[in-house]
C-alpha positions in Angstrom: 66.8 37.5 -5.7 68.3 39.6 -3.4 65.9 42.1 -1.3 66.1 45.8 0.6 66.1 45.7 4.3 67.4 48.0 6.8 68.6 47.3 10.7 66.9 49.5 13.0 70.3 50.4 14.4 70.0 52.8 11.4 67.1 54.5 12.7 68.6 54.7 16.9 68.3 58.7 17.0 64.4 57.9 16.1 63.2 54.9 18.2 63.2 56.1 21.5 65.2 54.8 24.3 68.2 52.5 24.0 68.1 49.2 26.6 71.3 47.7 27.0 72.1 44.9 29.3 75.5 44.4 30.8 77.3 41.6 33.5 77.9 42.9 37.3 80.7 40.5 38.3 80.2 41.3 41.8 76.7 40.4 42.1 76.9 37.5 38.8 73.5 39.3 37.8 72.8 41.1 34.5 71.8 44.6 34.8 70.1 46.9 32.9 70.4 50.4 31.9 68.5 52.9 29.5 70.0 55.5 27.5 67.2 58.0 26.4 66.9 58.9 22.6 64.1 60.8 20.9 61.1 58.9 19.6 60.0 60.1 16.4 58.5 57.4 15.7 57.7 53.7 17.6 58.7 50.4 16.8 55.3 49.3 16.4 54.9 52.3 14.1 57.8 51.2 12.2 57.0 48.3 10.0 54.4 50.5 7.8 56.7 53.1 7.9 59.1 51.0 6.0 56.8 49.8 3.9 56.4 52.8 2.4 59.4 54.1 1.9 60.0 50.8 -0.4 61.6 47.9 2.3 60.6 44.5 1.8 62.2 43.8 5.9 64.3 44.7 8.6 66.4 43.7 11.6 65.4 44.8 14.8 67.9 45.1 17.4 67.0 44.0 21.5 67.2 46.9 22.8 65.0 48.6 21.1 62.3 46.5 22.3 60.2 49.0 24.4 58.6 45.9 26.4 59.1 41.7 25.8 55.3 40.9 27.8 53.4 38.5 25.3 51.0 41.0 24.5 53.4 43.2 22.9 55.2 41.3 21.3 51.9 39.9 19.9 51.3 43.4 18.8 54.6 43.4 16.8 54.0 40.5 15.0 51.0 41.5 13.8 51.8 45.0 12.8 54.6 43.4 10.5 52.3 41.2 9.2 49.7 44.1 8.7 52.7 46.2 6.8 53.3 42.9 4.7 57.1 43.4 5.7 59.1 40.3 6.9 60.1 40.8 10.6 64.0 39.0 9.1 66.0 39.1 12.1 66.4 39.6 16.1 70.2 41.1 16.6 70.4 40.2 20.0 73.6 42.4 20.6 74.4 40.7 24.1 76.5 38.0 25.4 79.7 35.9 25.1 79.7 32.4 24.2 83.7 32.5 25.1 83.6 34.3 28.5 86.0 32.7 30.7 84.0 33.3 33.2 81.4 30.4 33.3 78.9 31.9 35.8 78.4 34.4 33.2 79.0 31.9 29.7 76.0 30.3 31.8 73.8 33.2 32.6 74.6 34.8 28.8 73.3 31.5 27.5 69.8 31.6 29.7 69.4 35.2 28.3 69.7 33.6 24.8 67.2 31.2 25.1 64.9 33.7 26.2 65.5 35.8 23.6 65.1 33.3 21.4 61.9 32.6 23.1 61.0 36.5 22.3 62.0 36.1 18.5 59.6 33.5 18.2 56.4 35.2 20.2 57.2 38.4 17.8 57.3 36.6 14.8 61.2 36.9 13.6 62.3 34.5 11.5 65.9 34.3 12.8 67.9 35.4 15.9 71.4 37.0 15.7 73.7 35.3 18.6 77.3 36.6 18.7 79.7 34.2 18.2 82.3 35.3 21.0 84.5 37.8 22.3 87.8 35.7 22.4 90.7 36.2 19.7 90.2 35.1 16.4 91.8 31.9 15.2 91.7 30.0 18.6 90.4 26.6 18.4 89.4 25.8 21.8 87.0 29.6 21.8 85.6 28.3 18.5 85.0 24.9 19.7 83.3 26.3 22.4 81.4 28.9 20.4 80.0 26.1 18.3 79.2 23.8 20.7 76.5 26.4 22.1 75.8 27.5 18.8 74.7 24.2 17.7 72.5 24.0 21.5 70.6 27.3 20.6 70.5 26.4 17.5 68.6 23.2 18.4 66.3 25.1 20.8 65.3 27.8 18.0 64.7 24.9 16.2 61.8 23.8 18.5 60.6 27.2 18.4 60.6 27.9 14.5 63.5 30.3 14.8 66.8 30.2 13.4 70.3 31.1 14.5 72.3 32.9 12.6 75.9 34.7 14.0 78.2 37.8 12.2 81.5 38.3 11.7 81.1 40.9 14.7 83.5 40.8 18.0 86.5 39.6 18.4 85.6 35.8 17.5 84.7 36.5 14.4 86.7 39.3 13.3 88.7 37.5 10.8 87.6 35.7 7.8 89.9 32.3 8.5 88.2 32.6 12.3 84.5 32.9 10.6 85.1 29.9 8.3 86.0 27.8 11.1 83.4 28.6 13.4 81.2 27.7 10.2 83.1 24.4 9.4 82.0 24.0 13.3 78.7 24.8 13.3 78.0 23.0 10.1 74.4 23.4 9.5 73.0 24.4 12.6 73.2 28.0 12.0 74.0 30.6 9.4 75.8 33.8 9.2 75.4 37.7 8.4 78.4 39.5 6.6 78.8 43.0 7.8 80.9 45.3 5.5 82.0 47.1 8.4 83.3 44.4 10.5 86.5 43.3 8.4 89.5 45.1 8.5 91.9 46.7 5.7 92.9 45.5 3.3 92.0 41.8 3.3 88.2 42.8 3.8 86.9 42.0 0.6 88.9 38.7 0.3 87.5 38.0 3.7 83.8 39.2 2.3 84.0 35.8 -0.4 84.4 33.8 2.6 81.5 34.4 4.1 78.9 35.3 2.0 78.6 31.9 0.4 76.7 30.6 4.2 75.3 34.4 4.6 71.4 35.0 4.5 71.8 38.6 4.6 74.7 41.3 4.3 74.5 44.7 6.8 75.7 47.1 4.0 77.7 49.3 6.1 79.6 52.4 4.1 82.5 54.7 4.6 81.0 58.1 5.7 82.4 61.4 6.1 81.9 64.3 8.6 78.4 65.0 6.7 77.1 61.8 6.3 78.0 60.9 2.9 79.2 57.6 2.0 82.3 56.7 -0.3 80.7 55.4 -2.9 83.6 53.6 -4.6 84.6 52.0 -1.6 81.1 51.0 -1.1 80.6 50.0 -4.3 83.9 47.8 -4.3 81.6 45.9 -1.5 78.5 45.3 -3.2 80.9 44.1 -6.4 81.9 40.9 -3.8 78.1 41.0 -3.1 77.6 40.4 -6.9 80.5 38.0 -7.6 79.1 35.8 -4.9 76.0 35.6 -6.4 74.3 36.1 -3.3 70.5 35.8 -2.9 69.2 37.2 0.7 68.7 40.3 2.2 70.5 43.4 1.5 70.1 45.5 5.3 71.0 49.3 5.1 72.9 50.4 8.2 73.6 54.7 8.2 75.4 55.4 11.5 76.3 59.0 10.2 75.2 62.2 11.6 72.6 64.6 10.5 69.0 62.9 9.2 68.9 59.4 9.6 66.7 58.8 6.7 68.1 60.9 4.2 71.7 59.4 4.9 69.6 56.0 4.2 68.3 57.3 1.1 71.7 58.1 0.0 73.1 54.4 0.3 69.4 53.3 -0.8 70.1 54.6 -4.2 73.4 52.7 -5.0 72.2 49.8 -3.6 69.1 49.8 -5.8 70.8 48.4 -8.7 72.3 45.4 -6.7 68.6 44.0 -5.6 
């Protein structure tokens, strides 16, 4: 059976501050910078939140981790686990595993594995690497993509994490390139199908390539100046959701103006009937 979760990405204008990481070719360091948001609520805070509004999980992006220290993260875990909401994914949303570049290919890769490292201290089940930021349908960036997919793959492994990628970047952008990074990776990690990410009009084709190795699907709608979604292209998308026969998670993603929640409400109720 297929279950509700929602990406905190959904909730950005709520969490706090954003922390976004970025490469400084001068110095071949990453760097850091904040961009302040209101905190309405914190992620700690968070997990009984969405309990009660009706989630089973969520996806919590990096930077909205307020601090990675051990005891933190030990606080995370355990105020999923207090919620009895599963802590599904980590979407680590740095890094290029097809940088030409291979100072920073390296350094991306060392800020992987300690990511993945975080995942596992704060009790996610999986970790969202991004498969690249080459151009679809290039062999040699999708060999190279699933060569270190397969070696953080491995290293999760050891850590009881698993890796998943998206069809998100450049890499990835196409259904054909998402297949064969798949076909690559073979079983050493999975994948996440983001209605959003495909272009028009071959999307939904695209969407029955990928679902079949997908454990969860960011249900991303078409929204107009006020936040409301188009529901029959949105439903068009859960349709491929259906024919699939998919079983994972189901993750709400509003990026819409106006309040967050009640623009998650108003994809929450057509997704109801596809859980």
């Amino acid at each position: 059976m297929s279950y509700l979760s929602i990406s905190t990405w959904s909730l950005h204008r709520l969490l706090g501050p954003l922390r976004f990481t970025s490469w400084n070719a001068e110095t071949g360091q990453h760097e850091q910078s904040v961009q302040e948001q209101p905190q309405a609520l914190t992620l700690l805070e968070l997990p009984a939140e969405l309990a009660r509004r009706g989630y089973q999980a969520a996806e919590v992006c990096h930077f909205h981790f307020p601090s990675t220290e051990p005891d933190y993260l030990a606080q995370l875990r355990e105020a999923f686990s207090a919620a009895a909401l599963s802590f599904d994914t980590l979407l680590l949303d740095y890094g290029d595993l097809t940088a030409e570049d291979e100072a920073k290919r390296e350094a991306d890769i060392r800020f992987m594995r300690e990511w993945i490292d975080i995942a596992s201290l704060a009790g996610a089940k999986q970790i969202r690497i991004i498969a690249g930021e080459a151009k679809p349908d290039q062999e040699e960036a999708i060999r190279k993509s699933a060569d270190a997919l397969i070696e953080l793959g491995r290293y999760a492994s050891g850590k009881g994490v698993r890796v998943v990628s998206e069809n998100f970047k450049s890499l990835t952008s196409t259904g054909s390139s998402s297949v064969k990074l798949l076909e690559n990776i073979g079983d050493a990690a999975d994948f996440i199908t983001d209605f959003g990410n495909f272009a028009f009009p071959a999307k939904y084709a695209e969407f029955a390539m990928t679902l079949p190795r997908s454990v969860s699907v960011h249900a991303k709608a078409q929204y107009d100046g006020d936040g409301f979604p188009d529901r029959e292209e949105f439903l068009k998308c859960l349709e491929t959701v259906r024919a699939a026969e998919f079983n994972g998670a189901i993750v709400l993603i509003y990026d819409g103006p106006g309040d967050m929640w009640a623009g998650l409400d108003r994809i929450k109720d057509i997704v109801a009937e596809y859980l």
